[in-house]
Structure formats: structure tokens, C-alpha cells
N, C-alpha and C positions, 0 to 999 in steps of 0.2 A: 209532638215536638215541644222543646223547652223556650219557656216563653222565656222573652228578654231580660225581666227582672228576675229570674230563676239562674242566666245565663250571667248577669252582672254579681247576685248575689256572689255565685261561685267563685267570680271572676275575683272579685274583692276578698274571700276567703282564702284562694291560693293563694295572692299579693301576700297578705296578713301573716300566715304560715309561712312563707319564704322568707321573709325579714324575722319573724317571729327565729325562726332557726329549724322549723322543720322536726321530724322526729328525733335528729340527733340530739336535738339542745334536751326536748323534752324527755329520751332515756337516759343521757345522762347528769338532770337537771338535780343537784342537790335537794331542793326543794321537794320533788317528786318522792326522792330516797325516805328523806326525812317522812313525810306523810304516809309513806307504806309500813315506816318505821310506828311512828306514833297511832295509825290504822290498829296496828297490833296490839298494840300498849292498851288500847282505849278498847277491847274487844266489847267489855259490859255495859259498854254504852249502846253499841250496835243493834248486840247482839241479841238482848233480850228486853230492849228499850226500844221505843219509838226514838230512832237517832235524828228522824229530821225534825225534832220541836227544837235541837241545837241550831240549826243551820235557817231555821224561818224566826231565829230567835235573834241573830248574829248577823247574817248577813246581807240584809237590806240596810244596815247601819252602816254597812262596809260601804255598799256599793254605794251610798251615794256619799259617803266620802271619797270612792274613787273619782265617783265622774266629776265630785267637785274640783278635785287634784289634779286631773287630766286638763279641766277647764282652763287651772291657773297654770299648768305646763306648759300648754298652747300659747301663752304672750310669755313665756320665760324669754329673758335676755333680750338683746336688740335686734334690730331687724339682720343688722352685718351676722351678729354673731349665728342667729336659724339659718340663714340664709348660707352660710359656711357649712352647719353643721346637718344641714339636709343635702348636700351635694354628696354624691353616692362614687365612691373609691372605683376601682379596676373590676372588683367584686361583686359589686352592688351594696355596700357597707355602707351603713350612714350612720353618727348615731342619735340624728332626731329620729329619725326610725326605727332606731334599736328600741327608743324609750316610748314611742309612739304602739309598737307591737306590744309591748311589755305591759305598755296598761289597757289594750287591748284584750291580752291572753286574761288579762286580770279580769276587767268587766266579763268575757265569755264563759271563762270557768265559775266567778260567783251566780253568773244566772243558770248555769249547767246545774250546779248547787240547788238552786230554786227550782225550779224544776222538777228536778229530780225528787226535791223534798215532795212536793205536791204531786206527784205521780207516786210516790210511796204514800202518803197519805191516802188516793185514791184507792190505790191497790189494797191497803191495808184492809179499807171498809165492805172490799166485798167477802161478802158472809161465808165462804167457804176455807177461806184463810184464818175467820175467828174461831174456827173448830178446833178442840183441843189439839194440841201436839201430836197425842199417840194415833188420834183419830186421823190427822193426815196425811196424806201420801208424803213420803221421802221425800220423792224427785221436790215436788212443792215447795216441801221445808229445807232442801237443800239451794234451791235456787232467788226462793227468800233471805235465805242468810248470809249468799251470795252477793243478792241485790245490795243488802243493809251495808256490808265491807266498804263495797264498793260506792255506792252511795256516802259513806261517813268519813272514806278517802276522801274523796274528791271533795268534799266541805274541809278536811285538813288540809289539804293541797291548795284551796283557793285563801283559806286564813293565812296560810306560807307566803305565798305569790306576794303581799305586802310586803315583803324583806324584799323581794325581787324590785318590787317598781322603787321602792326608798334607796336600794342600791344603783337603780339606772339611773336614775335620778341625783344622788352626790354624785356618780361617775359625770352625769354632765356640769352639774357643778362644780367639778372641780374644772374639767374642760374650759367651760365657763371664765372661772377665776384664772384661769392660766391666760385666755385668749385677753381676756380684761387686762390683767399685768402686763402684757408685751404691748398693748394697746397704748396703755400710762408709758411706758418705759420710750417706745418709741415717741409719741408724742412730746416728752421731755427733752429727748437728743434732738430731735429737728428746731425744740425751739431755744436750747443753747447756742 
């Protein structure tokens, strides 16, 4: 049986993935494009390089700039205006929650990154993989070179995700300034 915190975890992933947008947002996420795109571009870094000294190089600097960023989102604007801007439409649409997933996907995929880096470093040092090229089996070296793609996407894709939360984030700023202006404007007319 799935123990309780096993069963919340989940519980709190599905949420997250729902507002996040689900598989849809993520197949046709620009972001994504672009990092499959630049995946390509970057083969010789992957491919015949230790790709995760980039990603244990780069992205703990990110992330704790993200959580610091998250930190400051969470008191962004006044109580009135989160308070509007977390109430959920017909849909289930919000977009403190739009921007709340966004730096979510953000933090899971840079730690997906780490991870991932340190389980290829792992992998890398067992002694059967350091044997030359011609000496090892295909399947091996084809599922290595596999991992390494895939692997050095997902460190491009989580470098990308920054445009994504900088963009959810003016989008609520402008929100923001919108709601702030009719705030001012009204307050003006009632006290003519």
C-alpha cells in the first residue's frame, strides 16, 4: 500500500501539472523547440565531452536565483490585488498560479538537470564504459550517447525556462499596473 506522503506527494504533482498546462503546453512549448533545436547545434559538447561539467557548472547559480525570485513573487503586489489574481475563472485559470507552476516547472526541471548530471557522472565511472570505443558493445555506446542528448537537452531546456518565468512574470506585471491604474483612476473620480 502507498503510504500517505507518497499519496500527497502525487497528489501535489498532478495539481502542479494541471495548472502547469499538462503535456499540451509542454509539446508545444517554444522553449522545449528551441532546446531540441540548440540540443543539435551543441552535438560536441554532448557528445564526446563530459556534458554535465556544463550543467553542475551553471545551474545551482540558477537555482538559487530562482528560489530567491519565487521568494520575492510570493509578497509581489497587495493583498487585494493576489487575492484577485489567485481566484480561479470557469476553467480553473488563475494567473498567480500560472506564474506559481512556471517557477515550479522551473525549480523541477533544474534539479531534473542535477541529477541527471550526477547520475551521468556516476555512470560514467563505472570501469566498463572506460574501455575504449571499438572494445564496446554498440547497444552500450549507443544508449550512452542517447543518455548524453538527452541529458544536455534538458540542461538547455531548463536554461530556457528563464525567459518563461521573466515572461510570466511581466505578464503579471503588467496585470499588476493595469489593476494599480484603475485603482488610482477610480479612487480620483469618487473623490471629485
Amino acid at each position: 500500500l502507498m503510504s500517505n506522503q507518497w499519496k500527497g506527494l502525487l497528489e501535489i504533482i498532478h495539481r502542479y501539472w494541471h495548472h502547469y498546462g499538462g503535456r499540451t503546453v509542454l509539446y508545444t512549448s517554444p522553449y522545449v523547440h528551441i532546446s531540441l533545436f540548440f540540443t543539435v547545434c551543441t552535438i560536441p559538447f554532448w557528445l564526446y565531452k563530459e556534458w554535465w561539467s556544463h550543467s553542475l557548472a551553471i545551474i545551482p547559480s540558477i537555482l538559487g536565483f530562482t528560489l530567491g525570485g519565487f521568494a520575492v513573487f510570493l509578497g509581489y503586489g497587495s493583498d487585494k490585488f493576489r487575492s484577485i489574481m489567485a481566484v480561479e475563472d470557469e476553467n480553473g485559470y488563475s494567473p498567480y498560479m500560472e506564474v506559481v507552476s512556471t517557477f515550479l516547472h522551473f525549480v523541477i526541471v533544474q534539479m531534473l538537470t542535477l541529477l541527471l548530471s550526477l547520475l551521468a557522472i556516476s555512470i560514467d565511472s563505472i570501469t566498463f564504459l572506460a574501455i575504449s570505443q571499438a572494445d564496446r558493445p554498440i547497444l552500450i555506446t549507443i544508449i550512452w550517447l542517447l543518455l548524453g542528448g538527452i541529458g544536455y537537452g534538458i540542461f538547455l531546456y531548463s536554461l530556457l525556462l528563464a525567459f518563461a518565468v521573466s515572461f510570466a512574470l511581466y505578464r503579471l506585471a503588467y496585470i499588476y499596473t493595469k489593476f494599480e491604474t484603475k485603482t488610482v483612476k477610480q479612487n480620483n473620480t469618487k473623490n471629485t
